[in-house]
DSSP file (Angstrom, degrees, kcal/mol; ACC not computed):
  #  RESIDUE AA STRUCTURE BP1 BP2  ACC     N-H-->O    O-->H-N    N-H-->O    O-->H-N    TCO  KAPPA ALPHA  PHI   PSI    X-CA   Y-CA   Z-CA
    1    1 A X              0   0    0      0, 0.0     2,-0.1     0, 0.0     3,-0.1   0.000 360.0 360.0 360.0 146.1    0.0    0.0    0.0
    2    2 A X     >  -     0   0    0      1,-0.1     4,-3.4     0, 0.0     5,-0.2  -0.459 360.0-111.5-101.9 162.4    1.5    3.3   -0.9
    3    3 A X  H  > S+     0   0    0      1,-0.2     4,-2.2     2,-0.2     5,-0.4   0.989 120.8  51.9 -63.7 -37.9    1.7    6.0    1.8
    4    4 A X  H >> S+     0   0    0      1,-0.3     4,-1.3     2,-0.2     3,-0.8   0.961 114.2  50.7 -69.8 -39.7   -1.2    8.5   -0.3
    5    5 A X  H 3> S+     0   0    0      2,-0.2     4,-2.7     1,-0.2     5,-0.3   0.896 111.5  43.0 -52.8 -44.1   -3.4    4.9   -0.2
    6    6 A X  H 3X S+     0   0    0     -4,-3.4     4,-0.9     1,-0.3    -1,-0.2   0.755 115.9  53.7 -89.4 -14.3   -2.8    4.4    3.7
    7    7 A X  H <X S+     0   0    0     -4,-2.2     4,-0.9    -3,-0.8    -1,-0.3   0.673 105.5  47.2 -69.8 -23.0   -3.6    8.2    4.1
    8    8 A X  H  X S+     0   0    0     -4,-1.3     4,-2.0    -5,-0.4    -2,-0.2   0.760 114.6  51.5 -99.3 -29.9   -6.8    8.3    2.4
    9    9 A X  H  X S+     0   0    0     -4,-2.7     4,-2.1    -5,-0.3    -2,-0.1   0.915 109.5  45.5 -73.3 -31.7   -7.9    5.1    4.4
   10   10 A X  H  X S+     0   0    0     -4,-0.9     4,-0.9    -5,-0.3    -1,-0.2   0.867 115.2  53.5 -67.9 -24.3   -7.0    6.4    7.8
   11   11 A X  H  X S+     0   0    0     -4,-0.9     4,-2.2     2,-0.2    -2,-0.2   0.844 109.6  46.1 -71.0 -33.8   -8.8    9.4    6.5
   12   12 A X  H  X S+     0   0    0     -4,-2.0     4,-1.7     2,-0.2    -2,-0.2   0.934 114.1  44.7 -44.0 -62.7  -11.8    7.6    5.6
   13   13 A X  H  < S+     0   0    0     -4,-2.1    -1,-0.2     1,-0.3    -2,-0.2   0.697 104.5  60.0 -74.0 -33.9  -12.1    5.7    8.6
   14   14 A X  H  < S+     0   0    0     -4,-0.9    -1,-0.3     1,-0.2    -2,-0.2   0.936 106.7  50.7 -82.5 -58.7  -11.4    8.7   10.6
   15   15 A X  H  < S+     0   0    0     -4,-2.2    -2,-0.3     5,-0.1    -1,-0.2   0.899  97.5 104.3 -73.6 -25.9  -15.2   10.4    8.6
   16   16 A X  S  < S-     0   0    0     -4,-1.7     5,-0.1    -5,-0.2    -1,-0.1  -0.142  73.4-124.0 -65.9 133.8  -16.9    7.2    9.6
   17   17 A X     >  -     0   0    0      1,-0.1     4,-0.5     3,-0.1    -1,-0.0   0.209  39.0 -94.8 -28.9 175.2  -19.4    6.5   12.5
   18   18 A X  H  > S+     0   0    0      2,-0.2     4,-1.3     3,-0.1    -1,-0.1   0.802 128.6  48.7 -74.7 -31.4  -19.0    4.2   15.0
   19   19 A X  H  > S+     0   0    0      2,-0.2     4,-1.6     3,-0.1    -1,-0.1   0.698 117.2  44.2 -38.5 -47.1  -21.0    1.6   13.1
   20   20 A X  H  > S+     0   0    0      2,-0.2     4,-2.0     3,-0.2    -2,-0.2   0.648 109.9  51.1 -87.9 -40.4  -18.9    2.3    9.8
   21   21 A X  H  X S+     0   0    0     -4,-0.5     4,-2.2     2,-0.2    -2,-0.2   0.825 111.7  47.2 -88.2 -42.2  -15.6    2.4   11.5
   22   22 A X  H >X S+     0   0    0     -4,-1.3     3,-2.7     2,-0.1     4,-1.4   0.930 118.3  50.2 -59.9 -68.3  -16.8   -1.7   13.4
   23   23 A X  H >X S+     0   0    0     -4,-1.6     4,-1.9     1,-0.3     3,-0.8   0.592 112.3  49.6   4.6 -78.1  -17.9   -2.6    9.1
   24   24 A X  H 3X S+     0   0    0     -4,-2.0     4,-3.1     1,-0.3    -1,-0.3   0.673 114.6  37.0 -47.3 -45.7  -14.7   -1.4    8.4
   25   25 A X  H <X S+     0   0    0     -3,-2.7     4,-2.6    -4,-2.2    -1,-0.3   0.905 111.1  55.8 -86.3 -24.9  -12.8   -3.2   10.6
   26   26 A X  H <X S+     0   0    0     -4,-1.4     4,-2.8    -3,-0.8    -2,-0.2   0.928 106.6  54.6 -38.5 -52.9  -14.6   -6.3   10.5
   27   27 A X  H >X S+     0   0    0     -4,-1.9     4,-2.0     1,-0.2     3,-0.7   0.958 108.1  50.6 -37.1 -80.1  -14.0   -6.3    6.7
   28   28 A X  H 3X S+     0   0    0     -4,-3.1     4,-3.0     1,-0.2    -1,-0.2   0.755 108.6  54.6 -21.8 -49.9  -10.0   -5.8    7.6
   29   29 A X  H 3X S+     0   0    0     -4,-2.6     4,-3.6     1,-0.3    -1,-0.2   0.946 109.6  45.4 -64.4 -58.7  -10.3   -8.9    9.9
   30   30 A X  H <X S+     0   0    0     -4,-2.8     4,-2.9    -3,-0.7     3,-0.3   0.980 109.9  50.0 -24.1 -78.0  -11.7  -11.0    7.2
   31   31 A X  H  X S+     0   0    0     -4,-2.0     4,-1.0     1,-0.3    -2,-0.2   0.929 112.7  50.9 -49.9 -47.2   -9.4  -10.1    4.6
   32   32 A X  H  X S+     0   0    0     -4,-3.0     4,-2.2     1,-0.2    -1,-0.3   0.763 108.7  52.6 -43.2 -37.2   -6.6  -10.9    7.3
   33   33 A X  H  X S+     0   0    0     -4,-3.6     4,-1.7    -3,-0.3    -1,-0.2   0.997 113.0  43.8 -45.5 -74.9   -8.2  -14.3    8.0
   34   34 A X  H  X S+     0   0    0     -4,-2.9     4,-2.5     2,-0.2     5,-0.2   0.589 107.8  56.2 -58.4 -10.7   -8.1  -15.1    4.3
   35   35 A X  H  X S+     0   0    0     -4,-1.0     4,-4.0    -5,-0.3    -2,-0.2   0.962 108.0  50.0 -72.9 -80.3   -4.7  -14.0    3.7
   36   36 A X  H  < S+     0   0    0     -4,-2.2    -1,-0.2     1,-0.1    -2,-0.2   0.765 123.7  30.7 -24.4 -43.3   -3.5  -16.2    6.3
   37   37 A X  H  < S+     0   0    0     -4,-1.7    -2,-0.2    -5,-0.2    -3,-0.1   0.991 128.7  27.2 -77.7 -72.7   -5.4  -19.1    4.8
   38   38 A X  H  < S-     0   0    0     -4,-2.5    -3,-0.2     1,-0.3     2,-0.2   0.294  90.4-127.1 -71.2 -24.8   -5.6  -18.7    1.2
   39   39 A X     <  -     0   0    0     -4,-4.0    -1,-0.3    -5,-0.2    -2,-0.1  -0.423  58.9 -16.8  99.9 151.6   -2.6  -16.6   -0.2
   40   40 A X        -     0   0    0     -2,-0.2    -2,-0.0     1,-0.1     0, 0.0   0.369  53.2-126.1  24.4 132.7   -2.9  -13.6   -2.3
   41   41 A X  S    S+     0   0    0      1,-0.1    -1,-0.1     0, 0.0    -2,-0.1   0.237 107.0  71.6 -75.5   1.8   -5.7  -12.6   -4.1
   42   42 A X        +     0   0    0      0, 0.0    -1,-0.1     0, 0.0    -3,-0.0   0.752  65.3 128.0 -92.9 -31.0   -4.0  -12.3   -7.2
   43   43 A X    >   -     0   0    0      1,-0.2     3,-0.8    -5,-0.1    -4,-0.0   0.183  39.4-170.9 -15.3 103.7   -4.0  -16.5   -7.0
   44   44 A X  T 3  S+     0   0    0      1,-0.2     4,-0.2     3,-0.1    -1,-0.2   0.957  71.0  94.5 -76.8 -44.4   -5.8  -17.0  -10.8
   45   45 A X  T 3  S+     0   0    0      2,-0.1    -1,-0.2     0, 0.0    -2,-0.1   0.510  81.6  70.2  17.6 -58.8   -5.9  -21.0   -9.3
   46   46 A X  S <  S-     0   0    0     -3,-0.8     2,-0.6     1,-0.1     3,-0.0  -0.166  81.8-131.3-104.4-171.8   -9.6  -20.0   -8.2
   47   47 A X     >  -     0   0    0      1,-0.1     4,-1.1     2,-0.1     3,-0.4  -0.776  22.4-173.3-137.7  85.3  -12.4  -19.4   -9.5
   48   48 A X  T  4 S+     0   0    0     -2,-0.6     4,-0.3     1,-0.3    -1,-0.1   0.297  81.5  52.1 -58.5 -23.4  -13.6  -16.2   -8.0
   49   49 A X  T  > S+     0   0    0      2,-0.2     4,-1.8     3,-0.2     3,-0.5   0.870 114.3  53.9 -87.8 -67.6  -17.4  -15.8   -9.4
   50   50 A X  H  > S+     0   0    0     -3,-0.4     4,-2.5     1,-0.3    -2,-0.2   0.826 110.4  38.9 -50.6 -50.8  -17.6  -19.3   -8.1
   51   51 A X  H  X S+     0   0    0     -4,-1.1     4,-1.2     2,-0.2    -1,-0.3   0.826 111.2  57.6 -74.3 -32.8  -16.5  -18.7   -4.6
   52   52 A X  H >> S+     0   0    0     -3,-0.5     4,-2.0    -4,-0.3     3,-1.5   0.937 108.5  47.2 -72.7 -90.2  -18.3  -15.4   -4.4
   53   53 A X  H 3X S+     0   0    0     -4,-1.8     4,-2.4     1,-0.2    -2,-0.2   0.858 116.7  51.8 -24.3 -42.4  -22.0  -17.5   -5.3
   54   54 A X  H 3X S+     0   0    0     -4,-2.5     4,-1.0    -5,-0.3    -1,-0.2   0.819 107.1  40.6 -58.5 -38.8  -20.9  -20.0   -2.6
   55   55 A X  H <X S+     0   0    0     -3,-1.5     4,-3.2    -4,-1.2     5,-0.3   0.875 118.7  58.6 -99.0 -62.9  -20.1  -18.0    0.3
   56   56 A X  H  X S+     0   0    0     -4,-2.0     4,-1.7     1,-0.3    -2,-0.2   0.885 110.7  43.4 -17.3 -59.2  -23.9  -15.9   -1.1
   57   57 A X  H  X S+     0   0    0     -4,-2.4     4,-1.3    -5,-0.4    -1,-0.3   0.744 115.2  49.6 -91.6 -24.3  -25.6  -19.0   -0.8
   58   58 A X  H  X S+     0   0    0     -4,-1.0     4,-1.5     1,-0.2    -1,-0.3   0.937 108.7  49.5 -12.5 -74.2  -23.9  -19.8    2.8
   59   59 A X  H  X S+     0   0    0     -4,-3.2     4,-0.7     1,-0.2    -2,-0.3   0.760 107.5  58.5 -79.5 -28.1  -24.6  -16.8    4.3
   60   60 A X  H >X>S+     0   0    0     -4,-1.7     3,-1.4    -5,-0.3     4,-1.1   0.965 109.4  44.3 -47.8 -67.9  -28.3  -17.2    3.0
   61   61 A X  H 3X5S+     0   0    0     -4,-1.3     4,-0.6     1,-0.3     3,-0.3   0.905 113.0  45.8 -61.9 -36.3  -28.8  -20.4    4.8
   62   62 A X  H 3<5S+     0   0    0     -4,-1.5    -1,-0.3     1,-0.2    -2,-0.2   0.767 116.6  52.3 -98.3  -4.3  -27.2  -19.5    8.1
   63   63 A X  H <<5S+     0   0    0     -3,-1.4    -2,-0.2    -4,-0.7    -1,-0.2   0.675 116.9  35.0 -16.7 -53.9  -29.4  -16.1    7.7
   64   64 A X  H ><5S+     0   0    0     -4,-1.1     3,-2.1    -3,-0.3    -3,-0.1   0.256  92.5  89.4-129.3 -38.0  -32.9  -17.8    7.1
   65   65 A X  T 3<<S+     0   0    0     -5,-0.7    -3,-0.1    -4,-0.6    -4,-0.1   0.761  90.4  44.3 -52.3 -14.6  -32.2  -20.5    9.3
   66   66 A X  T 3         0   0    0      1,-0.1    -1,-0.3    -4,-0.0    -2,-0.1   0.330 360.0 360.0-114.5   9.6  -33.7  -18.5   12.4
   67   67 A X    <         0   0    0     -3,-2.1    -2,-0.1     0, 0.0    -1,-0.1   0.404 360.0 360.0-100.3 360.0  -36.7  -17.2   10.5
């Protein structure tokens, strides 16, 4: 990440609520998760449209499941 990149995020984060600013960091936590796990995101290996529909249709079911 280039420094003007890691400035504009701290600034970012900085104009967000408190609500926007947990998101935010949840998000971070995530990527870090997968990072650890998975590698890169540049990996062509997977099949990214695929994983994306999977994970949808996941999070649908563990959604729904209490309704």
């Amino acid at each position: 990440m280039s420094k003007k990149q890691e400035t504009l995020l701290l600034k970012t984060y900085r104009t967000l609520g408190p609500n926007g600013q947990k998101i935010l960091m949840q998000v971070a936590e995530r990527l870090d998760i997968g990072m650890s796990r998975y590698g890169d995101f540049g990996d062509k290996s997977k099949d990214m449209d695929k994983e994306a529909r999977e994970e949808l249709i996941d999070a649908i079911v563990y959604l729904t499941r209490k309704l």
